[in-house]
C-alpha positions, 0 to 999 in steps of 0.5 A: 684068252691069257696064254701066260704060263700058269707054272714052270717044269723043270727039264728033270720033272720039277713042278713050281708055281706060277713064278718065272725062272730067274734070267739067264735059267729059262732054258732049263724050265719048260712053261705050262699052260691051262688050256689045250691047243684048240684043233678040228677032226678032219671029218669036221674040217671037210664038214665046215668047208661043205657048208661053206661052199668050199669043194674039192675032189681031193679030201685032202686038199681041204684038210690041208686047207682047215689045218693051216687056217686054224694054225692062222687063227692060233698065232694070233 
């Protein structure tokens, strides 16, 4: 997956296309991608750690558990 920019905002809501703001500038423009970031429910995160044999008597053990897998997986 290509994770460039597709264009730049302008921190005062200015929309351009696809060309990079010029050196020394990039902290007044905010980059905007195609694609949002990919995540699970929490009800499908306890789903996939059942099926996997993955247990635990505190739900949220296993939410905290999904949640910093997919943030692994996101980093990469």
């Amino acid at each position: 997956m290509n994770n460039e920019p597709v264009a730049w905002m302008f921190k005062y809501n200015k929309i351009v296309d696809n060309n990079k703001p010029e050196k020394g500038d990039e902290h007044n423009w905010i980059p905007l991608y195609t694609h949002p970031a990919k995540t699970l429910t929490d009800e499908e995160i306890i789903s996939t750690m059942v099926q996997f044999d993955v247990y635990s008597s505190d739900d949220h053990c296993l939410i905290e558990a999904g949640r910093a897998i997919l943030r692994k997986a996101q980093e990469k």
